[in-house]
C-alpha positions in Angstrom: 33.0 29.3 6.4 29.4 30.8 6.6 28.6 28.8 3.3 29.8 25.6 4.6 27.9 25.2 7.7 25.2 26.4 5.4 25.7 23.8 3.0 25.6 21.0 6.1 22.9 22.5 7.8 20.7 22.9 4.6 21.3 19.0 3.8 20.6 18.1 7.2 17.6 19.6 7.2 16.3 18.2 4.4 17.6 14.9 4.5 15.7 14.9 8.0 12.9 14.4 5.8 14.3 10.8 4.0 14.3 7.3 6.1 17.7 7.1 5.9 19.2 10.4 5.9 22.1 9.4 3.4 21.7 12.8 1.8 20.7 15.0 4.4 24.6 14.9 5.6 26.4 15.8 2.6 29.9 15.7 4.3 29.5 11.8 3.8 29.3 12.5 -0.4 31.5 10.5 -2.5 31.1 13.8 -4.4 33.5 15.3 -2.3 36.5 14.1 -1.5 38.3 13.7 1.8 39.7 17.2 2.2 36.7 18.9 2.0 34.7 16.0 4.1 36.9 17.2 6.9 36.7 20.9 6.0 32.8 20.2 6.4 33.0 18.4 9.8 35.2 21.0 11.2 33.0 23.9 9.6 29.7 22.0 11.5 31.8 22.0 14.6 32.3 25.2 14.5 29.2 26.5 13.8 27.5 24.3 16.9 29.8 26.7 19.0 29.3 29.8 17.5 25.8 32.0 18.0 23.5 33.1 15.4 21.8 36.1 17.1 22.8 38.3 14.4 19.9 39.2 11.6 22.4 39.9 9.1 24.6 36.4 9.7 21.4 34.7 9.4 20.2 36.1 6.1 23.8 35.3 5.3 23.4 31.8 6.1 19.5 31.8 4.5 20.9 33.1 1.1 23.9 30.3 1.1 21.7 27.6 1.7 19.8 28.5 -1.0 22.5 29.0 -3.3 24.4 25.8 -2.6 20.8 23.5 -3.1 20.3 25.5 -6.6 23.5 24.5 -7.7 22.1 20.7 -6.8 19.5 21.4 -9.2 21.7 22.5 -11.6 23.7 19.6 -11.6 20.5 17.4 -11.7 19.7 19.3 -15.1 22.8 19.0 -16.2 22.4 15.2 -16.0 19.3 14.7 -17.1 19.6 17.1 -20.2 23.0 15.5 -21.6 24.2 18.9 -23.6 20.9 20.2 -24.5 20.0 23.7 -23.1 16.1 22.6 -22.8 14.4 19.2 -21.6 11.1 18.2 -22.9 8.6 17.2 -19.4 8.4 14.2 -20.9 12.4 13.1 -21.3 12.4 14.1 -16.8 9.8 11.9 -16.4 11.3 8.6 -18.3 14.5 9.7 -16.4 12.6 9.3 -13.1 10.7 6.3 -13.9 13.8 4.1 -14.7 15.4 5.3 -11.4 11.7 3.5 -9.8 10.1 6.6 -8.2 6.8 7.2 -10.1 5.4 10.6 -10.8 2.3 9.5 -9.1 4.5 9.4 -5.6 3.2 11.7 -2.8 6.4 13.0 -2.3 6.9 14.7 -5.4 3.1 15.8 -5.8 4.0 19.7 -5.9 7.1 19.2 -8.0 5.1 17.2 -10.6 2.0 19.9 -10.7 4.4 22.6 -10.8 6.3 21.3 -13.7 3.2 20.7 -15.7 1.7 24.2 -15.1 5.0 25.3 -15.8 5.1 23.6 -19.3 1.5 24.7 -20.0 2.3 28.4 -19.6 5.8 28.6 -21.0 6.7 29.9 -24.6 9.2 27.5 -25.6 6.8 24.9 -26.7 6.5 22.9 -23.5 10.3 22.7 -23.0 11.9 23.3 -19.5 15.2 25.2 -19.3 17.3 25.1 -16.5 16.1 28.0 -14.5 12.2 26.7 -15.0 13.8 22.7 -13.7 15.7 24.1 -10.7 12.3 25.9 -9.4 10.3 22.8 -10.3 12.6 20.6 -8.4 13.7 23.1 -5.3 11.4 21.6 -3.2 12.0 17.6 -3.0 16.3 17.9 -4.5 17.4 15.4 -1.6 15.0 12.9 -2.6 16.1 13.5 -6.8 19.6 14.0 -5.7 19.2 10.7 -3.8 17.7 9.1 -7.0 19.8 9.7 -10.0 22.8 8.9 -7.9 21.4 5.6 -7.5 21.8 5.5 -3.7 18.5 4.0 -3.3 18.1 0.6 -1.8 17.7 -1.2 -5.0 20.3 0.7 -7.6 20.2 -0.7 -10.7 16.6 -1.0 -10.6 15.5 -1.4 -14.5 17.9 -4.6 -14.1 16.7 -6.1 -11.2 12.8 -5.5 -12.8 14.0 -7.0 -15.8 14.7 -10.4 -13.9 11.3 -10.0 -11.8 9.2 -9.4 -15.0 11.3 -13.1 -16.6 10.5 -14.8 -13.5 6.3 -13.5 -13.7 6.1 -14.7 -17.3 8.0 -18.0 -16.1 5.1 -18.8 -13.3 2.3 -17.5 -15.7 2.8 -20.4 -18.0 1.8 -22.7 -14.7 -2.0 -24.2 -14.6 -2.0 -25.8 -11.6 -4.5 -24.9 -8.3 -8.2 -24.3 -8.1 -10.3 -21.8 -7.0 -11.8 -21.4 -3.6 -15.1 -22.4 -3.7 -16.4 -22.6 0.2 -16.9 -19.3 -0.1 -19.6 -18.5 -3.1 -18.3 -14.8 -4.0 -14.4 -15.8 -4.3 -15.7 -18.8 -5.9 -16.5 -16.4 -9.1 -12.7 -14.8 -9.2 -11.3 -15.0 -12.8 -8.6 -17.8 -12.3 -6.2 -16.5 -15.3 -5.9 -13.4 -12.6 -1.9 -13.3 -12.3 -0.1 -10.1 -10.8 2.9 -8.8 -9.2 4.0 -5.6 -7.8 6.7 -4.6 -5.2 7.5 -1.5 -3.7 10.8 -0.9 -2.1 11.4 0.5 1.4 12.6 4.0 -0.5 9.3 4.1 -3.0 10.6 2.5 -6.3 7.8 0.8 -7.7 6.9 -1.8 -10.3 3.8 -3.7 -11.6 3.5 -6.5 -13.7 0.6 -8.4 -14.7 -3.2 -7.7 -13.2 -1.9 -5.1 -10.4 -5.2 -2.4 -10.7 -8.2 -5.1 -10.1 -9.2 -5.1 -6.4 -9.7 -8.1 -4.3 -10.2 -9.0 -0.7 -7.4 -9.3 2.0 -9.3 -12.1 3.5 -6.6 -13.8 5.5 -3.9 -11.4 4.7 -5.4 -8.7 6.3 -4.6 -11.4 10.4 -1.0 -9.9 10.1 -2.4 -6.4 10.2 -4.6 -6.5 12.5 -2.4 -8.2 14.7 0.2 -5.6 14.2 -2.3 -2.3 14.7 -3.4 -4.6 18.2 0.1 -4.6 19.1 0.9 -1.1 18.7 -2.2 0.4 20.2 -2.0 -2.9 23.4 1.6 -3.4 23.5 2.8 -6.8 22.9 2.1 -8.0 27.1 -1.0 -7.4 26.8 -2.4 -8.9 23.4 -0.5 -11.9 23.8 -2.3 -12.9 27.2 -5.1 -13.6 24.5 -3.2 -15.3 22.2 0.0 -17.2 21.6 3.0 -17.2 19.8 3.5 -21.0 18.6 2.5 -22.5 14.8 -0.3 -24.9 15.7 0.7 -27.8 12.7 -2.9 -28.5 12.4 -5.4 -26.7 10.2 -5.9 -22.7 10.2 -9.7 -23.1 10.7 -9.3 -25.9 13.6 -11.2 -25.4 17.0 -8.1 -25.8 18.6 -6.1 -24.2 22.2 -3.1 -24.4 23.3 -1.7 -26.0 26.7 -2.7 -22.4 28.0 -6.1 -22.7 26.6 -5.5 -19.8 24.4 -5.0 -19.5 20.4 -2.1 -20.7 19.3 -0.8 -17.5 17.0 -2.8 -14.8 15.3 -2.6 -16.4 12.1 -5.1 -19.1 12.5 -8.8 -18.3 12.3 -9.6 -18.4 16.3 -6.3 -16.5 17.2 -7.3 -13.4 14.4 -10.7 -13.2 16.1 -9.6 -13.1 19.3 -7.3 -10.2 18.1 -10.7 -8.5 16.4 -12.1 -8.8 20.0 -9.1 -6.5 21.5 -9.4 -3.5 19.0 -11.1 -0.8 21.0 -13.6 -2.6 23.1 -15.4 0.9 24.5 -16.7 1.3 21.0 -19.0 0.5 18.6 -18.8 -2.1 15.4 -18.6 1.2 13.1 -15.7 2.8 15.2 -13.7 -0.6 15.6 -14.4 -1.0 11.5 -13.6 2.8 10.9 -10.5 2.3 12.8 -8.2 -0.3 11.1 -9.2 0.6 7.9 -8.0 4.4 8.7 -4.7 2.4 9.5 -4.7 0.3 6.6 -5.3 3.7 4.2 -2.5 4.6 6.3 0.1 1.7 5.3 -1.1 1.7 2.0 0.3 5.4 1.6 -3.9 6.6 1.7 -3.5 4.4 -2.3 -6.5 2.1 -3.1 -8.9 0.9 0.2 -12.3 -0.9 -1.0 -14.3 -2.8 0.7 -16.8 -5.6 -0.7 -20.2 -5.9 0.8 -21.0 -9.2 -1.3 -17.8 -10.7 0.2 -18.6 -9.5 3.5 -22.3 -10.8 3.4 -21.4 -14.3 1.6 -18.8 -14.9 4.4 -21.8 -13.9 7.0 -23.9 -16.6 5.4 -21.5 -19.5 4.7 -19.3 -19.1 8.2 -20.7 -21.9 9.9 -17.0 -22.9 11.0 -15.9 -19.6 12.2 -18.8 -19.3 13.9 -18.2 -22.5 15.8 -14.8 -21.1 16.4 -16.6 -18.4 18.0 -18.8 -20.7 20.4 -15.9 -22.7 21.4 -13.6 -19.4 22.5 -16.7 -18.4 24.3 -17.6 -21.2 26.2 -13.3 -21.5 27.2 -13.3 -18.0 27.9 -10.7 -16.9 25.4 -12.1 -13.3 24.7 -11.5 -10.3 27.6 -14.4 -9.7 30.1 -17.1 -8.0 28.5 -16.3 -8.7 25.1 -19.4 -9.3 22.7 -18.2 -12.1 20.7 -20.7 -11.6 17.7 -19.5 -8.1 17.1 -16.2 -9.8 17.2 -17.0 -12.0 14.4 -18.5 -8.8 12.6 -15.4 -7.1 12.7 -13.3 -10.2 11.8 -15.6 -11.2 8.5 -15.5 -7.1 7.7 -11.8 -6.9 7.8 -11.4 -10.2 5.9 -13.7 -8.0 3.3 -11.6 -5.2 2.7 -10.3 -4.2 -0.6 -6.7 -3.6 -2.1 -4.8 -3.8 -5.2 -1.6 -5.4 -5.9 -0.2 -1.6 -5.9 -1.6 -1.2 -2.8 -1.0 -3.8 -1.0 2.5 -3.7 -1.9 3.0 -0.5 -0.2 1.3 -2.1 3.1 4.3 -4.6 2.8 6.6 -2.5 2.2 5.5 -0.3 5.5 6.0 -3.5 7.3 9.5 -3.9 5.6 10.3 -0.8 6.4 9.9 -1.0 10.1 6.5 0.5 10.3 7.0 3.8 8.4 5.5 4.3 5.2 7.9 4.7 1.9 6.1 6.5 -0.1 4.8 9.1 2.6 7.3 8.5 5.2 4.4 8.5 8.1 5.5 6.2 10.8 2.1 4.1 11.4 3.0 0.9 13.8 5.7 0.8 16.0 9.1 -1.1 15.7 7.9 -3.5 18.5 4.9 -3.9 17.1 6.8 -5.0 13.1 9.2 -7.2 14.4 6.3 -9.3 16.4 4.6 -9.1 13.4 7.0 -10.1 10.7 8.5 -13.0 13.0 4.8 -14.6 13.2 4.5 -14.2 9.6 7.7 -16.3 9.4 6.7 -19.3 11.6 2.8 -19.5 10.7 1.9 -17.2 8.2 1.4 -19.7 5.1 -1.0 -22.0 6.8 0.5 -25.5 6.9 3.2 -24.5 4.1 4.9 -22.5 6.8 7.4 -24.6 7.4 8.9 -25.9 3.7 8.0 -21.5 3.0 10.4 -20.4 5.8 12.9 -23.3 5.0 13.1 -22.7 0.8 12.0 -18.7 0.8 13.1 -17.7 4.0 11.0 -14.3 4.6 8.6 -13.6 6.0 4.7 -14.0 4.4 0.7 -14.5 4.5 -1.3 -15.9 2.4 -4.8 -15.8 1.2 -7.7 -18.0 0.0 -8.5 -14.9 -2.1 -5.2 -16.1 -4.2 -3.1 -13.6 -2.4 1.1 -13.4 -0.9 2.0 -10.4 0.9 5.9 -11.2 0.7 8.1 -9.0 3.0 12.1 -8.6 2.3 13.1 -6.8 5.6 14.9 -3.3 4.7 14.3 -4.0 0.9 10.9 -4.4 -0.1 7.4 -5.6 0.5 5.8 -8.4 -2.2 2.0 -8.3 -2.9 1.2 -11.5 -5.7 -2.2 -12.1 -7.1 -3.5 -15.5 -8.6 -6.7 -17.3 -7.1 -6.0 -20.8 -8.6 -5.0 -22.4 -5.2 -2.6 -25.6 -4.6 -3.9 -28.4 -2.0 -2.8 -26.1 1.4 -4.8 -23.2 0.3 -1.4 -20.9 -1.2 -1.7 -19.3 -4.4 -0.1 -22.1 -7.0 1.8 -19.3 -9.3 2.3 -17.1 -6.4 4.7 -20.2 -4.0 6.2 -20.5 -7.7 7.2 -17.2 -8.1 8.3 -16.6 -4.6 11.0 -19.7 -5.1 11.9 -18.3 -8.2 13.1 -15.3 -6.6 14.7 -16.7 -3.7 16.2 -19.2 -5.9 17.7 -15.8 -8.4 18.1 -13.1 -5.6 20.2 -13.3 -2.2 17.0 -12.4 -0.2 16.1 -15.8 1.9 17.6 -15.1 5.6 20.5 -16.9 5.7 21.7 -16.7 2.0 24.1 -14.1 3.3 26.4 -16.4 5.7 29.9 -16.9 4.9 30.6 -19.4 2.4 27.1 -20.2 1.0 26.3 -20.0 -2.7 26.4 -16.4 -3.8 23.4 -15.0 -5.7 22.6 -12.1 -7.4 22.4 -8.7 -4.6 20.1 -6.3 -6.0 21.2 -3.6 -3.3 24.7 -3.6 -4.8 25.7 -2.3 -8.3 26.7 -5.5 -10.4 30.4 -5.9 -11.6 29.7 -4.7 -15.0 28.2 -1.8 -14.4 31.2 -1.1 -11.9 33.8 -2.1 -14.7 32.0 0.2 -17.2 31.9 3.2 -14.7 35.7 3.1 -14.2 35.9 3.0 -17.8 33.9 6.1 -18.7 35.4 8.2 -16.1 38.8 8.1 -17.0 37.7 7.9 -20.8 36.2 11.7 -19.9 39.5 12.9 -17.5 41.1 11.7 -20.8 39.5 13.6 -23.6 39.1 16.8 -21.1 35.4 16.5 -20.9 34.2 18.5 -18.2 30.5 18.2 -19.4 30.6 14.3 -18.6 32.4 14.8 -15.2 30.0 16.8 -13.7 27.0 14.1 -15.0 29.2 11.1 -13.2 29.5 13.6 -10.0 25.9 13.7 -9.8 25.2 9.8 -11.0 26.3 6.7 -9.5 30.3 7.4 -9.7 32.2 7.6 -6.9 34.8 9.8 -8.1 37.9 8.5 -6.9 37.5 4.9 -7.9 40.6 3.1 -9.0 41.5 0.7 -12.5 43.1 -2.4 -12.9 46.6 -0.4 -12.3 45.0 1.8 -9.3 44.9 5.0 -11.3 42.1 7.1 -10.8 40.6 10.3 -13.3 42.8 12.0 -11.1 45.7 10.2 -12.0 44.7 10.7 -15.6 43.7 14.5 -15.6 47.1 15.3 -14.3 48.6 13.2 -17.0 47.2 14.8 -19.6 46.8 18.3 -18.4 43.6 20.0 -19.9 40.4 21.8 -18.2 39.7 18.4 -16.2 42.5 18.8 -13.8 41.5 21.4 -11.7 38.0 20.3 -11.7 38.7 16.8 -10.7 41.0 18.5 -8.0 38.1 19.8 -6.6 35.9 16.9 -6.6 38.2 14.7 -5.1 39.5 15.1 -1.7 41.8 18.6 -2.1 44.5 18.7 0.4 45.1 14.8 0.3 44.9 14.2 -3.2 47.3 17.5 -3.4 50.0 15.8 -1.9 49.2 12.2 -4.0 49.8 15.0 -6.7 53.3 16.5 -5.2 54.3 12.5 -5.2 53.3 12.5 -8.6 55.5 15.5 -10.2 58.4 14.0 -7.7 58.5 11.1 -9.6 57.4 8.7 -7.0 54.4 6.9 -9.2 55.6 4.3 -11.1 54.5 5.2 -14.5 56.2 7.8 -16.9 54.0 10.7 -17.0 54.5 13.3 -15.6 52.4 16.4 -14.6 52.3 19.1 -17.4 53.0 22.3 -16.0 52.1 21.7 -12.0 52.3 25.1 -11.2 52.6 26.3 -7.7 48.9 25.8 -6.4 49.5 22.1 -6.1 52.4 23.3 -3.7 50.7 26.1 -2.1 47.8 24.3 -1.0 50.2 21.3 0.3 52.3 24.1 2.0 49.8 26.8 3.1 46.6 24.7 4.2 45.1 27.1 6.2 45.0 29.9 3.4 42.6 26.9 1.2 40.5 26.4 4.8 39.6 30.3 4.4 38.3 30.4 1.2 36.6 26.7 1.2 33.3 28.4 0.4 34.4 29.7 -2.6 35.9 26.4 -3.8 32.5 24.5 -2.4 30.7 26.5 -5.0 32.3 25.8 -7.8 32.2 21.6 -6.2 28.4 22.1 -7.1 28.4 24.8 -10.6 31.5 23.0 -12.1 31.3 26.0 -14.1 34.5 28.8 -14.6 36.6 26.5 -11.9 40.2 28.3 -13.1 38.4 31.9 -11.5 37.5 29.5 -8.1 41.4 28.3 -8.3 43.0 32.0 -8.6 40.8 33.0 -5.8 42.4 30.3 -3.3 46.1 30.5 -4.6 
């Protein structure tokens, strides 16, 4: 049983290391069946109770954790390499890019380097065998594992880009909108500018359109800011400053409300107020230095810029925010001591920074993802601080659009004059759209388009999920197809007796005990037919419970006419003599994971 808890603990471990931990507790697998679920459970009970003092039961348990994680990595070559012995770098990457993870992702930064030095010094013409892969990809298999067994948030992820990248070339015919021109540098943006990229709250990525060009977050950047206040402040405390209602009149108005406070932090005078609480013992360099080390931060430490002929154009054409300024000084808005000039600094600085759509889609996805970066899995803002955040976004966060935004799109969003949508689907995905052609409210023309567009396709508005309304596509769940065709190929494979396929559908997006039209499942089928694929699909289906299924089965008691060629007496022995298959569960675990020389792993259980 040494192997087992090793097996749980090792996952564990490692899975500690992914938001959701889906792979970190392996006893949850839909590779393993029911039997050996419980075998699992019982094995980590078990080994909570029992010491570990012993040197030599730890090496034990060192050596089985590494041996069961290797055979992940077999079975991740195996699936990639479809029959071939050796896997050009170039056929694992294209594998990895249509799950969504890129090879640029922090996460897999030593994999990737180690694979390419790896290529560059082997002899077999830049080809990776399977020892070579397992080494390469020892040290981030959860996250792979989690991958090519689609269990990431979006799974069928080249289909649901395929829509986004037909809705894009939809709202890129539009011509509608102008270009800011109160401001003389964003007066000079390129108005065919039109881009899109998403990130999703578990690092798949995708770009269409102008994604690499930098611009300023001007107005994008008041959700942030707010956000950083509130988890530095705590929510009491910044929101004595400022308040929490839309204002319905004009973001730049010198306006209070019944308080005689801002009304949110999304309108000019509530985001400097918010600039004014951001550490207020130090100077303009260390308030500046400050965000923008947690902006780099949300932005998974990708692109950070920062326009000086932005910042000193809005410094010599702010005549209204600086107005703004006067008035929250003369009603005493800011906190005693405040210098409300050094506010403004900060405020036109931060309105200055720089992003790119890649970029600033990982910001939204941070804010998606309950303040924890994707794509490096730091936690930067707090919950508290999020859900503030994203529920202001909802109510005020597309200037006087807010309300028609939250009643057709439904999520939470900010817009810029710079042309830009930071678009945030909670525990999916963050948005970041570029194109500066404005409509009459000051929203990017293509970008309200194209955020309709996908609301209109996708289930993502908030309340698009209540019982009885329309249904939409769901990008978090595999389409009906793709189900249909699944069911089709695994049964096709317990059919034919091919073992090769099996153990690629145990490591992709199969769950192996799925039923047809008639409720048979590969099981079914392998016993039907007899061949190699019977005793392996015994062991990747639940053991002791499909066992008895299986002693129904040779009874008779299944309605169709096949019947099990030669049974023999394991299917009895394990239904009989359970405890004799709990004692030697590490040796049938193995071959769960090798899928290789199973008959030798059923002798040494019988």
């Amino acid at each position: 049983m040494r192997s087992m808890r090793a097996l749980q603990n090792a996952l564990s471990r490692a899975g500690g290391h992914c938001r959701r931990g889906g792979w970190g507790h392996l006893s949850r697998s839909p590779l393993l069946g029911g039997g050996i679920r419980h075998h699992l459970n019982e094995a980590a009970a078990q080994g909570r109770e029992t010491p570990h003092s012993h040197q030599p039961q730890q090496q034990d348990h060192d050596s089985s954790e590494t041996g069961m994680l290797s055979r992940l990595g077999d079975l991740l070559f195996y699936t990639i390499a479809e029959g071939q012995e050796r896997i050009p770098l170039h056929k694992f990457t294209t594998a990895l890019r249509a799950t969504g993870l890129q090879t640029s992702d922090p996460r897999l930064r030593d994999c990737m380097s180690q694979m390419r030095r790896m290529v560059r010094e082997s002899s077999s013409g830049g080809l990776l065998d399977r020892d070579l892969f397992r080494k390469c990809v020892s040290s981030n298999i959860v996250l792979l594992t989690q991958a090519f067994r689609k269990k990431f948030v979006i799974p069928d992820f080249e289909e649901f880009t395929d829509h986004v990248d037909r809705i894009f070339e939809d709202a890129k015919e539009l011509s509608g909108g102008k270009v800011a021109a109160y401001i003389p540098q964003l007066a000079k943006s390129n108005p065919d500018l039109w881009g899109v990229s998403l990130c999703t709250v578990d690092g798949q990525r995708h770009s269409v359109g102008h994604t690499k060009i930098p611009f300023c977050l001007q107005s994008c950047v008041k959700p942030l800011t707010y956000a950083i206040s509130v988890s530095t402040l705590g929510t009491d405390y910044v929101h004595k400053y400022v308040g929490k209602e839309p204002s319905g009149l004009r973001y730049n108005k010198l306006s209070l409300n019944e308080e005689g406070i801002p009304h949110n932090p999304m309108v000019n005078a509530g985001a400097i107020v918010v600039s004014s609480l951001i550490k207020m013992d130090c100077n303009k360099a260390e308030k500046f230095d400050f965000v923008l080390q947690y902006l780099n931060k949300m932005a998974g430490n990708e692109y950070m810029g920062f326009s000086n002929a932005t910042f000193q154009s809005e410094k010599e054409t702010g005549d209204r925010n600086y107005a703004i300024g006067y008035y929250l000084k003369e009603k005493k808005c800011f906190p005693k001591g405040v210098d409300m000039m050094a506010a403004l600094d900060l405020y036109f600085q931060l309105c200055s920074v720089e992003v790119t759509c890649e970029s600033g889609s990982v910001i939204a996805a941070t804010l998606a993802n309950g303040g924890i970066c994707p794509i490096t899995g730091e936690s930067v803002l707090s919950a508290e601080a999020v859900r503030n955040t994203l529920s202001l976004m909802h109510s005020c966060g597309m200037y006087d659009f807010s309300g028609q935004f939250a009643f057709h799109v439904g999520l939470p969003a900010k817009s810029a004059v710079s042309g830009a949508i930071l678009l945030v689907v909670p525990n999916v995905m963050g948005m970041m759209c570029l194109s500066p052609p404005l409509d009459k409210l000051g929203n990017s023309y293509r970008g309200i388009s194209f955020c309709q567009k996908l609301v209109s396709l996708f289930n993502f508005h908030n309340y698009d999920n209540l019982r009885h309304c329309a249904r939409k596509l769901d990008p978090r769940r595999e389409g009906g197809e793709v189900r249909n065709k699944t069911v089709v190929n695994l049964l096709f494979a317990a059919y034919s007796g091919d073992v090769s396929a099996l153990r690629r559908f145990a490591l992709s997006a199969m769950d192996m005990e799925q039923k047809d039209y008639d409720s048979r499942t590969a099981l079914h089928v392998a016993a039907a037919e007899g061949g190699a694929t019977f005793p392996w699909m015994m062991l990747c289906n639940s053991i002791i419970w499909r066992s008895i299924q299986l002693y129904h089965l040779h009874k008779g008691r299944i309605r169709w006419n096949h019947r099990v060629r030669q049974p023999k007496q394991y299917i009895f022995h394990i239904h009989t003599h359970p405890t004799r298959f709990s004692s030697a569960s590490n040796t049938a675990l193995g071959y769960v994971y090798s899928a290789t020389k199973v008959e030798v792993g059923m002798r040494a259980w019988v």
